[in-house]
C-alpha positions in Angstrom: 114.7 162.8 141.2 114.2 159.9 139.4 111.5 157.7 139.7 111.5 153.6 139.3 107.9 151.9 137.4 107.0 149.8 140.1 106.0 147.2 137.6 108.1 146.1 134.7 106.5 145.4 131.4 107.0 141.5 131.2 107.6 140.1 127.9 106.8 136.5 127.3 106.0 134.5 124.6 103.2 132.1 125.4 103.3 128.5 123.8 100.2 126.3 124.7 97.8 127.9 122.9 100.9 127.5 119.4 101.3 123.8 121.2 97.5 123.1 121.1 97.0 124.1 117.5 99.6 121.6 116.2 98.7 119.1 118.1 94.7 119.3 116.7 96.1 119.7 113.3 97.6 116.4 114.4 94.8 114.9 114.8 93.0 116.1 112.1 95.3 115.0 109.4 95.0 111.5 111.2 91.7 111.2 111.4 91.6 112.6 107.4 94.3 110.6 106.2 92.8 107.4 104.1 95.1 104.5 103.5 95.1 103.2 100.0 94.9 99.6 99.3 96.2 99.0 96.0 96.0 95.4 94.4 98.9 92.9 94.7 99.9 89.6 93.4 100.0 86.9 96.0 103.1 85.5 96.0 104.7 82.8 98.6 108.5 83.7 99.1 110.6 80.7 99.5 112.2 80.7 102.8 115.9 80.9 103.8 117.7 80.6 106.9 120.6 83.4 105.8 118.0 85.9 105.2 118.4 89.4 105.9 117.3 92.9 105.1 118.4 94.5 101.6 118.2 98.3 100.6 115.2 98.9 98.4 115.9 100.1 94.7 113.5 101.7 92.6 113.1 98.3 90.4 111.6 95.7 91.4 110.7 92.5 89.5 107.9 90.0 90.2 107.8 87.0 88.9 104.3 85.1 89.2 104.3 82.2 86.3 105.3 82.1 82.6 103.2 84.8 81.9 102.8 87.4 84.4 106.2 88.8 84.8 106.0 92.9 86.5 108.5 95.2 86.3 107.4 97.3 89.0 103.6 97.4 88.3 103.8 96.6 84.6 103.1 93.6 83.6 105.7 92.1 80.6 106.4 88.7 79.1 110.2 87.8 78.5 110.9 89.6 75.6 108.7 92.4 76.4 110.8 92.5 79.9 114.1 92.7 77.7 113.1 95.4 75.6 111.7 97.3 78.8 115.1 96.8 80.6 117.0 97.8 77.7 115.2 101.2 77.3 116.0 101.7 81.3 119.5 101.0 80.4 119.5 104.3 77.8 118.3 106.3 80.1 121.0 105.5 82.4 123.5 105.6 79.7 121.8 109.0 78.4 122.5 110.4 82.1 126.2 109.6 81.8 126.2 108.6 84.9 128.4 105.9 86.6 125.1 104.0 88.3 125.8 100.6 89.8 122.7 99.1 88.7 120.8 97.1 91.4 117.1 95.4 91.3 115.0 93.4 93.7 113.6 90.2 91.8 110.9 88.5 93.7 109.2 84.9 92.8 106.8 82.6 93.8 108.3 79.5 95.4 106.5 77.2 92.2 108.0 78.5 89.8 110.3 76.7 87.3 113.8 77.7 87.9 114.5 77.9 84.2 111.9 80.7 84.5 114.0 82.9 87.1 117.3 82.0 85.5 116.3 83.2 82.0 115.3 86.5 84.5 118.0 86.5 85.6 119.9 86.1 81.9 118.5 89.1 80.5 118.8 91.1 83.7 122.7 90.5 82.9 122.6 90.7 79.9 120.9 94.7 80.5 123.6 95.5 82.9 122.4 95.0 86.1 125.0 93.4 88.2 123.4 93.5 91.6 120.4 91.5 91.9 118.7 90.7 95.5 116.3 87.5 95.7 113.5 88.6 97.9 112.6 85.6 100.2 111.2 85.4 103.8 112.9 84.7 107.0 112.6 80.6 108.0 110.1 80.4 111.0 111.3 77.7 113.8 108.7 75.6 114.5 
């Protein structure tokens, strides 16, 4: 005769206590986490009724006055901007591959527009064909 166990071994995997550790390591790396502030140039976009989101590329030029010009956080005058972009496009070139060549250029509203279009020059003249103006969205009043 066989006998049956009355009681049945019961596996079961037990989550609050896995659930509870997450969530204080949640916390923790909140609470830990220190936001950076890093320094910036204050610029005042021009406004523009069309604007609209663009995709972010890894350049992005800032132009502040005749002589602060950045290429991402570097600062460069015109020519010093031109040799810059030109050693970016050898790298591409050195890559040999087909890279549609996009950058975000940013200005201050007071700035000459014979400054941004001489940008603008040697950014074609480097190759890059698709250039986004950063502005900001017009605010009805």
């Amino acid at each position: 005769m066989k006998f049956q166990r009355q009681m049945k071994p019961q596996v079961r995997i037990d989550l609050v206590p896995m659930i509870d550790v997450v969530f204080q390591l949640v916390i923790f790396f909140m609470v830990s986490t220190t936001f950076i502030v890093t320094p910036g140039i204050g610029l005042t976009f021009p406004a523009a009724a069309t604007a609209e989101p663009v995709a972010m590329t890894r350049i992005v030029i800032t132009v502040a006055a005749r002589d602060e010009i950045y290429l991402n956080k570097e600062e460069h005058s015109i020519q010093s901007l031109n040799d810059r972009l030109d050693e970016i496009k050898a790298e591409d070139e050195a890559r040999e591959e087909e890279i549609k060549r996009t950058i975000i250029l940013e200005g201050d509203k007071d700035i000459p527009y014979s400054l941004l279009v001489e940008v603008l020059d040697i950014l074609r003249q480097n190759g890059f064909t698709g250039v986004n103006l950063r502005t900001r969205e017009l605010q009805n009043e």
